[in-house]
C-alpha positions in Angstrom: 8.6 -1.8 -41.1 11.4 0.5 -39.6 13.5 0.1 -42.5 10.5 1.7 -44.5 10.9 5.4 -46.4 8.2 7.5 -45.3 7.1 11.2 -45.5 4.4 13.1 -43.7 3.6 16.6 -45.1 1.8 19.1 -42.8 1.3 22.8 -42.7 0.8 25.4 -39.8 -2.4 27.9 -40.5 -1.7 29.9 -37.3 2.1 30.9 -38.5 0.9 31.4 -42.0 0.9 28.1 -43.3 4.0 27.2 -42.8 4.8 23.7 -44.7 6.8 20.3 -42.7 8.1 17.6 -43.6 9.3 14.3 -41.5 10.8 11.9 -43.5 12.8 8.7 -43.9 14.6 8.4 -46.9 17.0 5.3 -48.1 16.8 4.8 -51.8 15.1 7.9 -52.9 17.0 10.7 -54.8 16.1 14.5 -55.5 16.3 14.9 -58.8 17.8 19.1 -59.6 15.1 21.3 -57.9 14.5 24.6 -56.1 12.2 25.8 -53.5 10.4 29.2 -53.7 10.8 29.1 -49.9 13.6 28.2 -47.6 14.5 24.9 -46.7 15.5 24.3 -42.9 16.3 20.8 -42.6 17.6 19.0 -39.1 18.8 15.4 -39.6 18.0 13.1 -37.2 19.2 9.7 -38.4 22.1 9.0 -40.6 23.2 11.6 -43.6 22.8 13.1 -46.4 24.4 14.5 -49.3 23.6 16.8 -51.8 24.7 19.8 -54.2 23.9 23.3 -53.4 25.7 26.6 -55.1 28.2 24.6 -57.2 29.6 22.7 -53.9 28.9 19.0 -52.4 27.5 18.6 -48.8 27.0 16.6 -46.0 25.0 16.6 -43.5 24.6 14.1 -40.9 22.6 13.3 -37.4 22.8 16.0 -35.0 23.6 18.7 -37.4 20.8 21.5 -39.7 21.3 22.2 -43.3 20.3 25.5 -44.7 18.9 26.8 -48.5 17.7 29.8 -49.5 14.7 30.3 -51.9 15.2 29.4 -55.8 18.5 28.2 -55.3 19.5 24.3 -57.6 19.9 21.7 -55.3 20.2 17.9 -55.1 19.8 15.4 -52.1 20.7 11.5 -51.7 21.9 9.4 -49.1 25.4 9.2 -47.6 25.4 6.3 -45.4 23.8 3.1 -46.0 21.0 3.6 -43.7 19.8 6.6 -46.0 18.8 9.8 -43.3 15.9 10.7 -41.3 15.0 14.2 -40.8 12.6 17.0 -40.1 12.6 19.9 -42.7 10.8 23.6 -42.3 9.7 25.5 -45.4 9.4 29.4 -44.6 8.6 31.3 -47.3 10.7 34.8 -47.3 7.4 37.2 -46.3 7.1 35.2 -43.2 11.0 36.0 -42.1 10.4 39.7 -43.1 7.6 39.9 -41.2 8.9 38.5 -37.8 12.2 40.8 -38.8 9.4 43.9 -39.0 7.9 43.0 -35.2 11.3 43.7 -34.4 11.9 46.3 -35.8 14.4 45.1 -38.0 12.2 45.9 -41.2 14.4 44.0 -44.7 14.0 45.5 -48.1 14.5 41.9 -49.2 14.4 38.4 -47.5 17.4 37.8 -44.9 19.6 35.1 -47.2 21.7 32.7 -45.1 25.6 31.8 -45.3 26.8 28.8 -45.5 24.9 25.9 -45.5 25.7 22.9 -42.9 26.2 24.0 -38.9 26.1 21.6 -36.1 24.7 24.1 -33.5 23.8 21.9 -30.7 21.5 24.1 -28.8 19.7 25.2 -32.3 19.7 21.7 -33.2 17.4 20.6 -30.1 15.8 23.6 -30.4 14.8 23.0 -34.3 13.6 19.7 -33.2 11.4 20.6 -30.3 9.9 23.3 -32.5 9.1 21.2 -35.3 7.8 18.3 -33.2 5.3 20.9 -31.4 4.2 22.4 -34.6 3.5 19.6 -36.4 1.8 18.0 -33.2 -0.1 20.4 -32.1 -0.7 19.3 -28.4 1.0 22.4 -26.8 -1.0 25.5 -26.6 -1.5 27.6 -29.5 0.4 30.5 -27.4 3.1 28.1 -26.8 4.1 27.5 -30.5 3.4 31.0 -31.8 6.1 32.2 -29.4 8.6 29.2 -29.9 8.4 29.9 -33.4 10.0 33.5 -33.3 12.6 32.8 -30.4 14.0 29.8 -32.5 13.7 31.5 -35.8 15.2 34.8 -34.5 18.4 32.8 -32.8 18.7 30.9 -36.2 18.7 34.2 -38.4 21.0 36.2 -35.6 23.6 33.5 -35.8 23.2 32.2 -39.8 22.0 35.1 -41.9 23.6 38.7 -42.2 20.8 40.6 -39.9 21.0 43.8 -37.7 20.9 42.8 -34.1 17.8 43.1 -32.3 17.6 45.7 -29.7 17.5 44.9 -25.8 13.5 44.8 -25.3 12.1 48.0 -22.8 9.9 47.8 -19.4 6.7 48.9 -21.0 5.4 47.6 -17.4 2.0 49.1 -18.0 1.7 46.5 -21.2 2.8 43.6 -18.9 0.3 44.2 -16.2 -2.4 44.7 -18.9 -1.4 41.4 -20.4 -1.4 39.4 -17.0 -4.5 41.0 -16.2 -5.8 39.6 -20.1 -4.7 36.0 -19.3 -5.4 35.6 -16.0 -9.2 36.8 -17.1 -9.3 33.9 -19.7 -7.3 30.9 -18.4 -10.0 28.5 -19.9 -9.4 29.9 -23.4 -6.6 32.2 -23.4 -5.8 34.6 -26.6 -3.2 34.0 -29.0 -0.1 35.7 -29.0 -1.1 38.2 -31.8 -4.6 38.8 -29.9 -2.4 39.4 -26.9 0.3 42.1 -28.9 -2.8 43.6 -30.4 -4.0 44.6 -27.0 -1.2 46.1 -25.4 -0.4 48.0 -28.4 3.3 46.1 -29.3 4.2 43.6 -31.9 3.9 40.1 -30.7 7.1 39.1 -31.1 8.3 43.0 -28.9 5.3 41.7 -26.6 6.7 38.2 -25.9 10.7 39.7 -25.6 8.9 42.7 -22.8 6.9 39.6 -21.1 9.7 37.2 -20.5 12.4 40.1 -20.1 9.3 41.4 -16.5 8.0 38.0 -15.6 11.2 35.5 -16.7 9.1 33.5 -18.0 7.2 33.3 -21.6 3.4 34.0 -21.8 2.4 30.4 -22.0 4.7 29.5 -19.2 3.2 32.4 -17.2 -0.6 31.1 -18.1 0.3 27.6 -16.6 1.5 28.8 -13.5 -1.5 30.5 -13.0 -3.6 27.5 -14.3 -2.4 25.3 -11.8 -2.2 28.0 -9.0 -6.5 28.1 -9.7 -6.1 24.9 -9.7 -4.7 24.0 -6.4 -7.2 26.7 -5.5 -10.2 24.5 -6.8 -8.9 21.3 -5.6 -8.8 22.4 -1.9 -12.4 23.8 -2.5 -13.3 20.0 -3.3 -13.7 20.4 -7.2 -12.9 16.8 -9.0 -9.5 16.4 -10.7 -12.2 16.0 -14.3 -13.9 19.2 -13.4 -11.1 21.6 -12.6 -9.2 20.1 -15.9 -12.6 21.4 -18.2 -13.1 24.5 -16.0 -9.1 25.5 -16.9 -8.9 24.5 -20.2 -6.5 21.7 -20.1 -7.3 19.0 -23.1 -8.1 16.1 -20.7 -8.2 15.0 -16.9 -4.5 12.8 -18.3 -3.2 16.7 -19.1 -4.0 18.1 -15.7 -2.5 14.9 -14.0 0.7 15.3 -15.9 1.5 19.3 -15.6 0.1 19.1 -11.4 2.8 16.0 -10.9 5.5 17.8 -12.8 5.2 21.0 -10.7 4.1 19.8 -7.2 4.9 16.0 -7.0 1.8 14.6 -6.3 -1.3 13.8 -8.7 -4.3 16.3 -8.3 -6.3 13.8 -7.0 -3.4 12.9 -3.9 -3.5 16.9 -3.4 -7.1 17.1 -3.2 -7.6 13.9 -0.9 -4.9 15.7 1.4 -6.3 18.7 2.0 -9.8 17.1 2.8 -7.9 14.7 5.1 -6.4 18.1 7.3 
């Protein structure tokens, strides 16, 4: 029924465990609680109020509300439809810890100000996130990396934080890293395999790689992925094979990224260049 409440629970073991929730709520109330985590919740549907640091909010569609660990609050609906929404739960050694890749080491947790922002751009940016994480289709490289530009443009504009440094050249660790990917296109490493190698943080690795290539690691591996795929394709490989060889989930995966990039299906491309 699309009037039921509903709540899916989910946690990320790659960024720590970091705990989700989606939920629909209508009727249901929050009792007085707290969280030993923060709470990062973008609504989606509808609104909701609640009490936080001796103040009422709202929050309604299209805008994020932020709480910091072990602080009282309260949440209900404010519109008849109740409020649909997405929430993250970082606890406060994971934000030290990306603040630490960057050199930006805390002696305690970063603590936000205010509480309700409409940040378009952070808004679609939370939600993509969230969706990827708790749907793990993209690549593991994909949403290690999302993760810590989202979280870093969250904390820059919403918490009190030093601001990071302009990332360096290092060219020698971006060749290494090309050179690491390009080797392992079937299985490539994850993004702290890949820091570990060059010798950088991962999130000072990802900031280097985008800053030399414009593009993020992942988006760099499926260039080259469909470049070796062309490649196999005009050797006469079959659409299934080259999708297994290259490590993309399924033949439906290949089919989708290949038409996105080049405008025809693989199996058009590889019919084509048989045909000349």
């Amino acid at each position: 029924m699309p009037d039921a409440e509903q709540a899916r629970f989910s946690s990320v073991a790659e960024l720590g465990g970091l705990e989700l929730l989606s939920a629909r709520f209508i009727e249901h109330s929050f009792a007085p609680h707290v969280h030993d985590s923060y709470a990062i919740a973008v609504l989606e549907e509808g609104a909701e109020r609640y009490r936080y640091r001796g103040a009422e909010h709202l929050a309604a569609a299209g805008s994020f509300a932020l709480l910091n660990p072990d602080e009282v609050h309260t949440g209900s609906r404010a519109s008849e439809q109740g409020w649909r929404y997405r929430v993250f739960y970082p606890q406060p050694q994971q934000f030290r810890e990306l603040l630490a890749e960057l050199e930006l080491p805390h002696s305690s947790a970063p603590m936000f100000h205010g509480s309700v922002h409409a940040d378009a751009d952070l808004v679609a940016a939370l939600l993509q996130l969230h969706r990827q994480l708790e749907h793990p289709q993209a690549p593991t490289l994909q949403r290690q990396t999302l993760w810590r530009e989202v979280m870093l443009r969250l904390l820059q504009r919403h918490a009190r934080i030093p601001q990071a440094r302009e990332p360096g050249a290092e060219p020698r660790a971006v060749a290494l890293a090309k050179e690491l990917l390009a080797a392992r296109l079937g299985e490539p490493p994850s993004l702290e395999e890949l820091a570990t190698l060059v010798n950088l943080s991962p999130f000072h690795f990802a900031r280097v790689f985008r800053r030399a290539t414009g593009l993020p690691p992942h988006a760099w591996l499926k260039q080259r992925r469909l470049e070796q795929a062309r490649a196999l394709l005009r050797s006469g490989c079959a659409p299934l094979q080259v999708a297994l060889q290259l490590g993309f989930s399924d033949q439906s995966h290949l089919n989708r990224q290949f038409k996105q990039s080049y405008g025809v299906s693989p199996g058009e491309y590889r019919r084509a260049c048989a045909g000349g």
